[in-house]
N, C-alpha and C positions, 0 to 999 in steps of 0.2 A: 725177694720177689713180692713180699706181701708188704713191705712197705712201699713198694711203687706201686702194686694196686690200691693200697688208700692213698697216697698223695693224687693218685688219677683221679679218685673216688673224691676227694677233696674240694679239687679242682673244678670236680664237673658242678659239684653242687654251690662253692661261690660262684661259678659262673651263672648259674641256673638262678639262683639268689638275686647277682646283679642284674639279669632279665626281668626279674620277676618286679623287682624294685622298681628300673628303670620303665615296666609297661604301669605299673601303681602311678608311679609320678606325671607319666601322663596323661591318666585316665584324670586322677587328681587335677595337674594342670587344665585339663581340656574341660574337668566340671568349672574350675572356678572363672576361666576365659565365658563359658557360656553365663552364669550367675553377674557376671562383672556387664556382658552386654546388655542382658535384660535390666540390671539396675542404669545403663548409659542411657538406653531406649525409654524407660520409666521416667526419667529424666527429664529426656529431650521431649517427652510428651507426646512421640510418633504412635507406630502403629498398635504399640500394646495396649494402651489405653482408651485412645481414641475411636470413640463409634463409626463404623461408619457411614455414608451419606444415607445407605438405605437403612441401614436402625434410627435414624433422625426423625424426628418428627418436622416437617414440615414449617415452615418459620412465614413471615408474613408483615405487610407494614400496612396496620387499621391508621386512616389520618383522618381523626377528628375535626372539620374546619366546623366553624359558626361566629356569633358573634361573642365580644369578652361577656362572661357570667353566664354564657349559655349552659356552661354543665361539660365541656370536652373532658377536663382532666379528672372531674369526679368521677364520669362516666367511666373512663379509661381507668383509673384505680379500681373499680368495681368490678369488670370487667379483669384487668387484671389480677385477683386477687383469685377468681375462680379459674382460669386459664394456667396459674399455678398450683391452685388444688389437683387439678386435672393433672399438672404433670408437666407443661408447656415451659420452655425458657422464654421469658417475660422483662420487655423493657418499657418503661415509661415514660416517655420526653414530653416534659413539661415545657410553655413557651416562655413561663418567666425564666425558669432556670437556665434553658438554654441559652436567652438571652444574658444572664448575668456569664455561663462558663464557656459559653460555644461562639455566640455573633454579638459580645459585648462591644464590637466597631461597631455597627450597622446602625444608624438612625432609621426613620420611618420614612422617608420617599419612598416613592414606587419601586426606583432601583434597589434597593438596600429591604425592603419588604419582598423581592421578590430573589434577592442573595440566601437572605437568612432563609427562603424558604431550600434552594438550590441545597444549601448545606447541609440542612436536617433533614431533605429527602436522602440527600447523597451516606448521612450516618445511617437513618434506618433501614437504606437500601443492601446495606453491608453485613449489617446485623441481620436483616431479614433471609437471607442465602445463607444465611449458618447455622436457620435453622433456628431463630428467636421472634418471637411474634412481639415486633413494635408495636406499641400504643402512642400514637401521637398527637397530642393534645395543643395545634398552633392552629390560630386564625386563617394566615393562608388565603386573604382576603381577593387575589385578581387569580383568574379560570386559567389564566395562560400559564400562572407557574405551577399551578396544582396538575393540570396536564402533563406537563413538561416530567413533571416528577414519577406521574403515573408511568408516561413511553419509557422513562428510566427504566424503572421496576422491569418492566416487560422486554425490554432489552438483554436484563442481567437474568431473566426468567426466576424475577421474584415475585409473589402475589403481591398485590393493591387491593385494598378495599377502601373505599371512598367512603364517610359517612357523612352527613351534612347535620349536623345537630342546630336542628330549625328553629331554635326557641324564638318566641317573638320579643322584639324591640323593649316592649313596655314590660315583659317576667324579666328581661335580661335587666335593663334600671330598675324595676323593683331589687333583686336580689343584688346589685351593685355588690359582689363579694368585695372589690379591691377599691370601690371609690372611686373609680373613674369616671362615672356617668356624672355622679356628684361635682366632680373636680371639671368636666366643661360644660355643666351649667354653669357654673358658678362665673367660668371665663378666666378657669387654670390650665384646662389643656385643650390644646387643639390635636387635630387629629386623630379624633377616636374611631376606629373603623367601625360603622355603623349609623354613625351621626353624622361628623363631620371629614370622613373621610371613607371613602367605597369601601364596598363588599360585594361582591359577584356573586350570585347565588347560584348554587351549583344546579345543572341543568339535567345531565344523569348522574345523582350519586348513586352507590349501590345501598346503599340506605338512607331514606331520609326520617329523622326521628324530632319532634315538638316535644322536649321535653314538662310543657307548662301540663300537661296531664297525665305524667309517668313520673311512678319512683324512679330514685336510682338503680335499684335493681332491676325492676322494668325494661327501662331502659339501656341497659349491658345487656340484657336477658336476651335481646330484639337484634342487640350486635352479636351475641354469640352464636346466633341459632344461622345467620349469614356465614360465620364462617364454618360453621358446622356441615351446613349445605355444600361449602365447597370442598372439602375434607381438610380443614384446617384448624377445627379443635374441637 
């Protein structure tokens, strides 16, 4: 009799054993199932990392129009530099570059001046809803595609700020950075928006700035303080 109460005795406790095992290995499996999702989710870049829209800071597309050598992209580098200090995600669309990586079809007619504008509103328009404050540093020479761009923004309910950087005619040929003023005196280029081909002078921009008697800081200083007023940096 007392060896069938230890074989019982035995028995109960491999079985209790194999329970015991068997609740471990799930506990085990159920940690590593959870650890294997968090690193799939880490991954995929979904909701564990990603902020969401109200931790975001607020994004924005500033469009510099003026004429060439007015001071758009220096101002907007300037400007951009403190916009990142601050914290801000910050892009800068330059019109030569885009032109070389974004609208290197487009010639300068009216139509193709007012493509290359459609495009680059249509980029900053994208980036600015995610939450990155454009700096956009093009010509953007006739009112009708500069508007067109603007009802965009306000459709996708992304901010515009319009800035008109007014330098005059004769600072803009003096400081000729790229030689083009040079190049159609001379009877190398036609076409220059300002001389020999239009510019629409903005009629409400939300800033208008004369660079011939501001720094560069100055003048970023004058566009930050607009978007500051509107709570956007």
């Amino acid at each position: 009799m007392r060896d069938q109460h230890v074989s019982t005795d035995t028995a109960r406790e491999a079985t209790t054993d194999t329970e015991r095992d068997a609740t471990t290995d799930t506990e085990r499996d159920a940690s590593t199932d959870t650890e294997r999702d968090a690193t799939t989710d880490t991954k995929r870049g979904g909701d564990v990392l990603a902020p969401s829209r109200a931790d975001r800071r607020p994004g924005a597309t500033v469009w510099l129009t003026g004429l060439p050598s007015a001071g758009k992209t220096t101002i907007a580098r300037a400007l951009g530099d403190r916009l990142t200090a601050e914290g801000h995600w910050v892009e800068v669309l330059d019109g030569d570059d885009l032109r070389t990586n974004l609208t290197g079809d487009l010639g300068f007619s009216r139509e193709d001046r007012d493509t290359n504008v459609r495009r680059v509103g249509f980029l900053a328009r994208l980036l600015a809803r995610n939450g990155v404050t454009v700096l956009v540093g093009v010509i953007a020479p006739y009112a009708g595609a500069r508007a067109q761009v603007r009802a965009d923004h306000a459709t996708d309910g992304a901010a515009f700020v319009e800035v008109h950087v007014a330098t005059p005619l004769d600072v803009c040929e003096d400081r000729d950075v790229k030689g083009l003023y040079a190049k159609q005196r001379a009877g190398e280029l036609t076409g220059l928006t300002g001389v020999d081909a239009p510019y629409e002078i903005p009629q409400e921009p939300d800033l208008r700035l004369d660079t011939s008697g501001l720094t560069i800081e100055q003048a970023a200083a004058q566009v930050h303080a607009v978007l500051a007023a509107r709570g956007l940096a």
